[in-house]
LUMVEX-390403 format. One line per 8 residues: number of its first residue (from 1); their letters; for each residue x, y, z of N, C-alpha, C. Coordinates in Angstrom, 2 decimals. Example, Ala and Ser with C-alpha at 12.3 -4.5 7.8 and 13.67 -1.06 7.14 Angstrom:
! residues 2
1> AS> 13.19/-5.69/7.80/12.30/-4.50/7.80/13.20/-3.30/7.80 | 12.85/-2.25/7.08/13.67/-1.06/7.14/12.90/0.03/7.87
***
This chain:
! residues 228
1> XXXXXXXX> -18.46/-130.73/66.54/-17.50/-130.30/67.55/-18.11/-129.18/68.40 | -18.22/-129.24/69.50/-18.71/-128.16/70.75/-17.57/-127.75/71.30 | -17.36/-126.09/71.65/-16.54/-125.56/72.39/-17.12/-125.30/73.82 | -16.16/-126.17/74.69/-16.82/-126.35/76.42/-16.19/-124.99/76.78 | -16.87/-124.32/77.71/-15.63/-123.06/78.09/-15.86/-123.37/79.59 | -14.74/-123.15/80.18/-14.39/-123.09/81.68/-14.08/-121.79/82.14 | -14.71/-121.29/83.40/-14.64/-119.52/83.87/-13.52/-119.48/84.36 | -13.32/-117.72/84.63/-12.31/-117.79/85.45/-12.48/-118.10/86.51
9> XXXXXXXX> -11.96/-117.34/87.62/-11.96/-117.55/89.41/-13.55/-117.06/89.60 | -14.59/-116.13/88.93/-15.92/-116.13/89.51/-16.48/-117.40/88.93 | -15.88/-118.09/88.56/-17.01/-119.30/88.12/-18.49/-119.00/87.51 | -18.83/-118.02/86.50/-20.27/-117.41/86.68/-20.28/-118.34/85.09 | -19.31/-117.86/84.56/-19.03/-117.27/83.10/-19.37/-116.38/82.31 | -20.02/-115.47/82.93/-20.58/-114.21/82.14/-20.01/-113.56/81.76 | -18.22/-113.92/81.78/-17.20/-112.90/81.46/-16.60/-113.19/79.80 | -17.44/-114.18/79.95/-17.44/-115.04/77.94/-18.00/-114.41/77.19
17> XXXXXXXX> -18.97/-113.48/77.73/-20.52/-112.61/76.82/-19.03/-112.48/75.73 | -18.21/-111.34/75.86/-17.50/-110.65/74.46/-16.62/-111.12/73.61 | -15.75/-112.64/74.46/-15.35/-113.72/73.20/-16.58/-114.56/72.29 | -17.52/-114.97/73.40/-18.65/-115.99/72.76/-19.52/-114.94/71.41 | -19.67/-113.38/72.15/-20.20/-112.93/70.81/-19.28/-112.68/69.67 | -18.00/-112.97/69.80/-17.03/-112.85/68.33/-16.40/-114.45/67.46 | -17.39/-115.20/68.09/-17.87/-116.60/67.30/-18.74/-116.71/66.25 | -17.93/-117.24/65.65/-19.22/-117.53/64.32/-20.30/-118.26/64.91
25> XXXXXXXX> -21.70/-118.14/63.96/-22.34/-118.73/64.62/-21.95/-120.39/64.55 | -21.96/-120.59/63.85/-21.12/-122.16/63.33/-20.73/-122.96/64.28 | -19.50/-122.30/65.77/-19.58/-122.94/66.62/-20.46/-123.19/67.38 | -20.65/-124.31/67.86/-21.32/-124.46/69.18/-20.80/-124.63/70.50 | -21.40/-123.84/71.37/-20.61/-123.81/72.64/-21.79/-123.95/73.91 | -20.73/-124.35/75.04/-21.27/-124.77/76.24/-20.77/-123.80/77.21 | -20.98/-123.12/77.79/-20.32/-123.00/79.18/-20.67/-123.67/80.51 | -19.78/-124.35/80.69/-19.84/-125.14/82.29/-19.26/-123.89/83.46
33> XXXXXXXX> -20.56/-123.24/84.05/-20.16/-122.47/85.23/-20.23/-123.31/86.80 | -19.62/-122.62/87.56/-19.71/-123.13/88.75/-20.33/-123.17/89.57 | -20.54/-124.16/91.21/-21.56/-123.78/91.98/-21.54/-122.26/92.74 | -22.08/-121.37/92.73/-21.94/-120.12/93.31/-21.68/-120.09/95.07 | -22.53/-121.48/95.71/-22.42/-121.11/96.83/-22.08/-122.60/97.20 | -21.03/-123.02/96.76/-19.86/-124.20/97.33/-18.60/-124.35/96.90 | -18.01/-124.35/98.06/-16.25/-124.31/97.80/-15.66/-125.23/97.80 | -15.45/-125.62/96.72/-14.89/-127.13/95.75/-13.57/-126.75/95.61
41> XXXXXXXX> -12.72/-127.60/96.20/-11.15/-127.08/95.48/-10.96/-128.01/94.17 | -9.71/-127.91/93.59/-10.07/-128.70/92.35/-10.01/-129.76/92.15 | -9.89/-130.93/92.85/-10.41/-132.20/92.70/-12.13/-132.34/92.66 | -12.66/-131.29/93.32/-13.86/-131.68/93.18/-14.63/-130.62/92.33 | -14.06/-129.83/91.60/-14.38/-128.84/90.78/-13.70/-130.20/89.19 | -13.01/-130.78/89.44/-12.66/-132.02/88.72/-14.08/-133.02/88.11 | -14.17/-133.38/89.61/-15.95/-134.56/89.66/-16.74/-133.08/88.96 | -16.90/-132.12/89.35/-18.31/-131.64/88.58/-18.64/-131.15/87.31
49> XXXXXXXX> -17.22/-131.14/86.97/-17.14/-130.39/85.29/-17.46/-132.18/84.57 | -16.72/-133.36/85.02/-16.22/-134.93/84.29/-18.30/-134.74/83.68 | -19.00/-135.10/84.68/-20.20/-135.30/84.31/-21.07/-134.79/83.07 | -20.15/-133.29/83.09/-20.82/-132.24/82.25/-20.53/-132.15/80.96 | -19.49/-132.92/80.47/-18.91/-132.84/79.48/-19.98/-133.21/78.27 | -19.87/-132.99/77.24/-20.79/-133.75/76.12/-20.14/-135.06/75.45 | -21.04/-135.58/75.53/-21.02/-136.66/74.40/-20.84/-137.34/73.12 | -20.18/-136.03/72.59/-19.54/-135.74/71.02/-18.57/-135.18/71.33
57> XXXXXXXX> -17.43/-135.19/70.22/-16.52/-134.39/69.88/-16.17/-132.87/70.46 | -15.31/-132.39/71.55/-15.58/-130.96/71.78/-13.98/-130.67/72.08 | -13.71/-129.27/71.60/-12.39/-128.61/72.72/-12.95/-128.07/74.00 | -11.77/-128.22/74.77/-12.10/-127.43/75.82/-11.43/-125.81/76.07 | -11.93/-124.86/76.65/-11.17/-123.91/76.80/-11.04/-123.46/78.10 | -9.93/-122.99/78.88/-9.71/-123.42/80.31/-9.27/-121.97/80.23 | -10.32/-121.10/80.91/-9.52/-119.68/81.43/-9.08/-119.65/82.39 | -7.99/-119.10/82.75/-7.19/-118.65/84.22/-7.26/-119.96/85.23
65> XXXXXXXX> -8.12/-119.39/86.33/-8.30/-120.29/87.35/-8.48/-121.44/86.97 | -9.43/-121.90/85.99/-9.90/-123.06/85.17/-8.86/-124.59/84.64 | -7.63/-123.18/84.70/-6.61/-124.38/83.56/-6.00/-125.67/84.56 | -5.99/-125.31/85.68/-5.97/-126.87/86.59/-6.97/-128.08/86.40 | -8.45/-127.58/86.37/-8.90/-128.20/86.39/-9.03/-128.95/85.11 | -8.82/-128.48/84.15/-8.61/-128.84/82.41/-7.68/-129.58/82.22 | -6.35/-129.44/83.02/-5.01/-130.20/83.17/-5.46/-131.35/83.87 | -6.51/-131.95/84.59/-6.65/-132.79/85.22/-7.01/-133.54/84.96
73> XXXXXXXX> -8.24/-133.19/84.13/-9.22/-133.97/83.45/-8.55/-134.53/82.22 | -7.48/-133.58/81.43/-6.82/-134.45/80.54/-6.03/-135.55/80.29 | -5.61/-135.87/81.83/-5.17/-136.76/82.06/-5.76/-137.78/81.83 | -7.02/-137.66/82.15/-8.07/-138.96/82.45/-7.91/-139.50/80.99 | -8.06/-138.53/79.92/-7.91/-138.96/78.44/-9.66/-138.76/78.03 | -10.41/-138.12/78.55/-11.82/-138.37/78.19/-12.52/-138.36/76.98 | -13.43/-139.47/76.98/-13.36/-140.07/75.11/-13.38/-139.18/74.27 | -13.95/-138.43/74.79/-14.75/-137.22/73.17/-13.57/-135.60/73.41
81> XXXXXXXX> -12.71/-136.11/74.04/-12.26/-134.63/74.06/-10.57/-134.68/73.41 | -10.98/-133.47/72.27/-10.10/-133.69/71.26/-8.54/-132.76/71.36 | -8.98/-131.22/72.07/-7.89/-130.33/72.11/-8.41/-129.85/73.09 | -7.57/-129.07/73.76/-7.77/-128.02/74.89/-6.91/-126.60/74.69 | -7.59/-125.57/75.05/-6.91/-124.14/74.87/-6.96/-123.70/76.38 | -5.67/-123.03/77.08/-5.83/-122.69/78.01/-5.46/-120.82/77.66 | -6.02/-120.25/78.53/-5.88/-119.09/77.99/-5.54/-118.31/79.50 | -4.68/-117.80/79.71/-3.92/-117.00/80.25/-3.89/-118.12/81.54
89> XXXXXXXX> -3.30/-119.24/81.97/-3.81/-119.93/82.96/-2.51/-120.14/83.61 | -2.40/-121.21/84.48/-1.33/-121.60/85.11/-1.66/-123.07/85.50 | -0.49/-123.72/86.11/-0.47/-125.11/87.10/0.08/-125.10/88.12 | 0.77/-124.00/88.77/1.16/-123.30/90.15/0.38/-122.04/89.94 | 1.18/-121.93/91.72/0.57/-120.56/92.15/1.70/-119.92/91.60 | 0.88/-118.76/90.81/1.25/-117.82/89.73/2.30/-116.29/90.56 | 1.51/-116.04/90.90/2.42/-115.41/91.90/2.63/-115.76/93.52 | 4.10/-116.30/93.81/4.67/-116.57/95.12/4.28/-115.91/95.95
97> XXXXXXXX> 4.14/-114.83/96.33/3.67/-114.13/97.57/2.27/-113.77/97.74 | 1.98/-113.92/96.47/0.31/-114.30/96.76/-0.64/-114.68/98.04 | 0.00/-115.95/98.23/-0.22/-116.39/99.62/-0.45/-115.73/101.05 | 0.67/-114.75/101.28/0.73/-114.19/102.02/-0.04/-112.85/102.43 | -0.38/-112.71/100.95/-1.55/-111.46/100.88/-3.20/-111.99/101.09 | -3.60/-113.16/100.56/-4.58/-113.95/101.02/-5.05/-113.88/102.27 | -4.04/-114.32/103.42/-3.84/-114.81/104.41/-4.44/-113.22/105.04 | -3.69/-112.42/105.14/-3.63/-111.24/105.45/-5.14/-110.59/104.98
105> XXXXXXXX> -5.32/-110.53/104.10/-6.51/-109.48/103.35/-7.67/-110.61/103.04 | -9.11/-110.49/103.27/-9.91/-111.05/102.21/-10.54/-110.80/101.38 | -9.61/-110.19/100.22/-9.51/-109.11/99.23/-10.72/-109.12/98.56 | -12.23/-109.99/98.33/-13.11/-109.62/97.75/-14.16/-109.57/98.97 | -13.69/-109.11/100.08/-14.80/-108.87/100.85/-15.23/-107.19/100.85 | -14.55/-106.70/99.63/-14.92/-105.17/99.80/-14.62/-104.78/98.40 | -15.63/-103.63/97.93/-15.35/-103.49/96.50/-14.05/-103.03/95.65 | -13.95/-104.15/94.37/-12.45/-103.82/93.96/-12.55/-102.24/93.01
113> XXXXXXXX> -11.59/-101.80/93.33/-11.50/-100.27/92.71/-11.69/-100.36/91.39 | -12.07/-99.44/90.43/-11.92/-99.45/89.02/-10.50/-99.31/88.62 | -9.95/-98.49/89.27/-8.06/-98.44/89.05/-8.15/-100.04/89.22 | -8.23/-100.38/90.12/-7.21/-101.93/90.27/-7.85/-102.68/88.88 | -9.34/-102.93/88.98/-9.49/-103.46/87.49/-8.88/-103.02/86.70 | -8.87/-102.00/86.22/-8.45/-101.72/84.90/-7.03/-102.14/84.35 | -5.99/-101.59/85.80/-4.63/-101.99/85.95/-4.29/-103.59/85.72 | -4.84/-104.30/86.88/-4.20/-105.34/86.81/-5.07/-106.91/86.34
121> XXXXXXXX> -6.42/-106.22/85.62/-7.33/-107.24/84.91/-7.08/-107.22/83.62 | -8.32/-106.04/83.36/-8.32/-105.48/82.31/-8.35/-104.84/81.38 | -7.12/-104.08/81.77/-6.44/-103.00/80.83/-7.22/-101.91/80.95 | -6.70/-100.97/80.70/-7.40/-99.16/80.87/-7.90/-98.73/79.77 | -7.68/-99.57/78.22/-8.47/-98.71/77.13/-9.81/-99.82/76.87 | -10.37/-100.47/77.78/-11.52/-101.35/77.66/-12.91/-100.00/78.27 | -13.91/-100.81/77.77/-14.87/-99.72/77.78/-16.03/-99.87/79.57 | -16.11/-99.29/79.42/-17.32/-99.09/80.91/-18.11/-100.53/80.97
129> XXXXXXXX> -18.50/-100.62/80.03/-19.82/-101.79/79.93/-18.54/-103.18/80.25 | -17.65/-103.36/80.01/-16.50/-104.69/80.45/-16.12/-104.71/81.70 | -16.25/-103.42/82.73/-16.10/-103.13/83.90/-17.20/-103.58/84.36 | -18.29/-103.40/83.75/-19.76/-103.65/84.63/-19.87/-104.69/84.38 | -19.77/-105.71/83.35/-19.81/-106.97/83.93/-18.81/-107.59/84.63 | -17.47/-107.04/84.68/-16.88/-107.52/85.80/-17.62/-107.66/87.11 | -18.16/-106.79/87.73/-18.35/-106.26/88.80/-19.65/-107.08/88.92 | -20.90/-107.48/87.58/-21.63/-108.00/88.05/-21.23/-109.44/88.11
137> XXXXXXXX> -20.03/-110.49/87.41/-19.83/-111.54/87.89/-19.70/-111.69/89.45 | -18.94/-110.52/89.90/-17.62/-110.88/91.04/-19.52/-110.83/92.23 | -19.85/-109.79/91.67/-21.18/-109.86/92.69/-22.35/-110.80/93.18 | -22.36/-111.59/91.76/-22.92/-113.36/91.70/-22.53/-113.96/92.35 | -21.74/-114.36/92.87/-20.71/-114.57/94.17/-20.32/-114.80/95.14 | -20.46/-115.33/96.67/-20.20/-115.10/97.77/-18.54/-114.03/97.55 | -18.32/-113.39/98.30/-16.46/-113.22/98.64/-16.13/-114.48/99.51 | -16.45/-114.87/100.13/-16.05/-116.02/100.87/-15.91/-117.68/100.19
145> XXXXXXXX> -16.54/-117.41/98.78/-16.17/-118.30/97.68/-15.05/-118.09/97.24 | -14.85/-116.71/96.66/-14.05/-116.14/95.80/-13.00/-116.08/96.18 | -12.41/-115.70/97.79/-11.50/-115.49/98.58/-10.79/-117.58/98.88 | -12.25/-118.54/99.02/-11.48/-119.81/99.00/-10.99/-119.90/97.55 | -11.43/-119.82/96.85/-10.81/-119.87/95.40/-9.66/-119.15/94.89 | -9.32/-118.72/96.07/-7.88/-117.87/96.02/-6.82/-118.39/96.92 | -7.43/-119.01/97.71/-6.66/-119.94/98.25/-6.17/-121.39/97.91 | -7.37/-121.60/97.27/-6.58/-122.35/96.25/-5.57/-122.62/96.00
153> XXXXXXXX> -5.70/-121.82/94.65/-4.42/-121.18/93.89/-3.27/-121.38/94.60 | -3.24/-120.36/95.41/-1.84/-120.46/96.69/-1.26/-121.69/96.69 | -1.88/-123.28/96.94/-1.45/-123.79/97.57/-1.63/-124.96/95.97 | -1.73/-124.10/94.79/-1.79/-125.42/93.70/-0.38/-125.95/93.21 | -0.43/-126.84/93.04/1.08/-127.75/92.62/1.02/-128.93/92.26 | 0.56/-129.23/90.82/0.39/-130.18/90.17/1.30/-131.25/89.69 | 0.90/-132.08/89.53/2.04/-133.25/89.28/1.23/-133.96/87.83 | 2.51/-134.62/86.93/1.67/-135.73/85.92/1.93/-135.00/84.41
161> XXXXXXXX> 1.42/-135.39/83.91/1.76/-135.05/82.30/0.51/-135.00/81.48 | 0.42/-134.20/80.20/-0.70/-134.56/79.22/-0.05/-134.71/78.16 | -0.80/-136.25/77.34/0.08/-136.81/76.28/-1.27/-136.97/75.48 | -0.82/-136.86/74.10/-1.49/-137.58/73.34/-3.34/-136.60/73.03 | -2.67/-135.32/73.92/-4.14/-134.34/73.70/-3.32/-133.25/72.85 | -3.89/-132.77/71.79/-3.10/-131.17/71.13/-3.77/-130.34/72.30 | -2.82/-129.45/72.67/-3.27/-127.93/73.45/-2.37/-127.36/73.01 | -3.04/-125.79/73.20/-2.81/-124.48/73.20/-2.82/-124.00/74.40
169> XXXXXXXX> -1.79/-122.11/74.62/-1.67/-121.61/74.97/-1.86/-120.31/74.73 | -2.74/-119.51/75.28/-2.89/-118.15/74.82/-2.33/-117.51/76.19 | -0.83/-116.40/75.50/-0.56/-116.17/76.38/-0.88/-114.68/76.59 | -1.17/-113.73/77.25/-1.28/-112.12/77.72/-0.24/-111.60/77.51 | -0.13/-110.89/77.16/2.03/-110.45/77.01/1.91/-109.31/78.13 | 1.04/-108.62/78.43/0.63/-107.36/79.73/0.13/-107.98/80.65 | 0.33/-109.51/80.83/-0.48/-110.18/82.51/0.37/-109.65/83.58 | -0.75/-108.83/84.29/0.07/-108.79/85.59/-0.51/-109.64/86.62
177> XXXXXXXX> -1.23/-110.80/86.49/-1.06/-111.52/87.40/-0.45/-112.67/87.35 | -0.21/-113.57/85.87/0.13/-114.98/85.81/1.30/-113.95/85.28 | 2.38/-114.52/86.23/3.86/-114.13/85.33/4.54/-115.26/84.10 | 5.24/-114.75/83.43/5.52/-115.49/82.48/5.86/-116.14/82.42 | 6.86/-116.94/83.30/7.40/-118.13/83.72/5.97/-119.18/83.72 | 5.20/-118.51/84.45/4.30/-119.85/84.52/4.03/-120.93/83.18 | 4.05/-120.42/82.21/4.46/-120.80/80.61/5.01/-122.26/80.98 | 6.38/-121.73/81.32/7.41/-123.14/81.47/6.94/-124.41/81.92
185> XXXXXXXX> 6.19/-124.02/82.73/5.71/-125.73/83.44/4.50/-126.42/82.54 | 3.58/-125.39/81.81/3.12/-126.33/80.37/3.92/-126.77/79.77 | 4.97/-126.19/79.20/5.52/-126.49/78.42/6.50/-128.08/78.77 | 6.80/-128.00/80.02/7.34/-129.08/80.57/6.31/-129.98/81.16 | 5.22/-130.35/81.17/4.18/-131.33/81.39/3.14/-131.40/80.39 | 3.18/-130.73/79.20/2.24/-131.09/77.76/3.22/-131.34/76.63 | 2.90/-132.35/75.95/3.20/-133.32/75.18/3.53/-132.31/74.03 | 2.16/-131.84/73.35/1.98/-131.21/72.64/1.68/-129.72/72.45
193> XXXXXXXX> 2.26/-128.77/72.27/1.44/-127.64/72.95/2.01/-126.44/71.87 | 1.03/-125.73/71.55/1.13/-124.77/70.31/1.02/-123.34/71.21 | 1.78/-122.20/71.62/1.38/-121.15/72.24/1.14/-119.54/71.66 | 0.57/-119.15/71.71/0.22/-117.92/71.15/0.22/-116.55/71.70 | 0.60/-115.75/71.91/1.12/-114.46/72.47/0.48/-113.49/71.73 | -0.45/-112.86/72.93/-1.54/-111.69/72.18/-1.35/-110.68/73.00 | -1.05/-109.25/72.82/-1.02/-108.42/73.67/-2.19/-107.91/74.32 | -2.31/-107.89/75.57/-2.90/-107.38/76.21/-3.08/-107.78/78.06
201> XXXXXXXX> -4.02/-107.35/78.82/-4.28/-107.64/80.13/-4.28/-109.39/80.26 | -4.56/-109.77/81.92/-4.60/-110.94/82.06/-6.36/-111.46/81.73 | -7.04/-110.56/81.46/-8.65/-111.09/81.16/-8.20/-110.68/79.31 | -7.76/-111.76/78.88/-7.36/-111.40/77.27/-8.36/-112.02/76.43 | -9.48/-112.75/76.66/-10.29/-113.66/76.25/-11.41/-112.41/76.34 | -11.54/-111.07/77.04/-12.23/-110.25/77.04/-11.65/-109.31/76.13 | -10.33/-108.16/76.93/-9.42/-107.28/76.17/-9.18/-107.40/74.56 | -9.08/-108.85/74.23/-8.69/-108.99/73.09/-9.97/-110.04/72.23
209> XXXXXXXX> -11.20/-110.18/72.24/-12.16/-111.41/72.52/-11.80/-111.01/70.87 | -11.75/-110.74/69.92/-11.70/-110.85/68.02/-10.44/-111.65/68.09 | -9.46/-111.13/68.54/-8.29/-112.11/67.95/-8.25/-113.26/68.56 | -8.66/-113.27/70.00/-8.86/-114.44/70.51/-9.88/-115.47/70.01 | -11.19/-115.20/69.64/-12.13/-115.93/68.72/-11.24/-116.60/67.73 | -11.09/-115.72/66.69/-9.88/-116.22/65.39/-9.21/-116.89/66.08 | -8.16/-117.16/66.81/-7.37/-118.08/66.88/-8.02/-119.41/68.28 | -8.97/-119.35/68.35/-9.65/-120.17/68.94/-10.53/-121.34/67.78
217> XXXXXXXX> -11.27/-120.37/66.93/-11.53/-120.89/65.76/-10.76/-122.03/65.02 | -9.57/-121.52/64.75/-8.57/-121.53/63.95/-7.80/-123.13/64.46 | -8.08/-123.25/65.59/-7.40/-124.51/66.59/-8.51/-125.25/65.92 | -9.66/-124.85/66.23/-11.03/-126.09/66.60/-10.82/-126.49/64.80 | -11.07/-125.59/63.99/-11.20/-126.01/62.50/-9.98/-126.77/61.89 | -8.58/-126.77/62.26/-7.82/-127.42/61.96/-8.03/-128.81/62.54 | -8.32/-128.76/63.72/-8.49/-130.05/64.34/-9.29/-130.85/63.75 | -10.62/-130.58/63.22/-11.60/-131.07/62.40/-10.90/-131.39/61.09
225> XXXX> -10.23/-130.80/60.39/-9.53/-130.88/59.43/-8.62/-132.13/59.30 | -7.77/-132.27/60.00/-6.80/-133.18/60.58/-7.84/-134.44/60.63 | -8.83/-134.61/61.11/-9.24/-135.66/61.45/-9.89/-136.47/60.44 | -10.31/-135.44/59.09/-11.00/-135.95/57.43/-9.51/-136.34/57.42
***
């Protein structure tokens, strides 16, 4: 069994370094990052992950921005893919007025404050070195990627169902960007769906990367289990 991981909105994945190092070694994992300098909305962020997938047995794990594209692909039913974890994600645009601030601002064309990280990413008792790789994903980057990839969002509104896949939900209980409602519409378009509530920021796969490991673990090994 391989754990695929999907990034957030920088598409780098370098923001995995502090869940991936609280893995046993035992798992094996992939990260599928994105193209840095092409703006794929998610049908075609869809075509480039389908190819990448492995050829054995794997979960997927769909952070934030990611979890559309994870919702999409599950549909397809793809042979080898057994569970999916989405972790702090959505299938709309998460916050409504979002849009309008997009439109207005092209909010990563200028550096984001450490207040705003800390506030509304990830959390204020995280250490210096989680800030700096923030800052070096978002910098891997065009803003003019990052800013379409926010537009996105705005305008996501998914249709369809996932049946017949187990997923999870890891939810942030301190997200200030995916509000909590967004919950509801997994819950009303997955079949199956186990959710988990961990306190902390909306980067909780970082803030919280031990408990999140464990109960990432904890999915993949039951699943294996289930299947003897």
């Amino acid at each position: 069994m391989i754990l695929v991981l999907l990034p957030g909105l920088d598409g780098t994945g370098l923001l995995f370094k502090p869940f991936l190092a609280c893995l046993p070694l035992k798992i094996k994992t992939k990260v599928i990052a994105y193209p840095a300098e092409e703006a794929l909305d998610y049908e075609a962020l869809v075509n480039y992950v389908r190819p990448r997938l492995p050829n054995e047995d794997f979960t997927l794990l769909a952070e934030s921005f990611s979890g559309p594209v994870a919702f999409l692909l599950a549909q397809e039913k793809p042979k080898h893919l057994k569970s999916i974890i989405f972790a702090a994600s959505f299938l709309s645009a998460p916050r409504p007025r979002l849009q309008k601030v997009v439109q207005k601002i092209p909010l990563f064309s200028f550096p984001i404050p450490k207040l705003v990280i800390q506030h509304a990413l990830i959390g204020k008792e995280v250490e210096q070195s989680m800030i700096d790789l923030f800052k070096q994903a978002v910098e891997k980057v065009p803003a003019k990627i990052l800013n379409y990839r926010l537009r996105q969002i705005t305008k996501l509104e998914l249709t369809g169902r996932v049946e017949e896949v187990k997923c999870s939900y890891i939810q942030a209980v301190n997200d200030k960007l995916v509000l909590e409602n967004s919950l509801d519409l997994f819950k009303e378009r997955i079949e199956h769906l186990n959710v988990v509530s961990i306190k902390g920021p909306h980067f909780i796969l970082q803030a919280q990367a031990k408990i999140c490991a464990d109960f990432v673990v904890s999915e993949i090994t039951s699943g294996v289990r289930s299947k003897k």
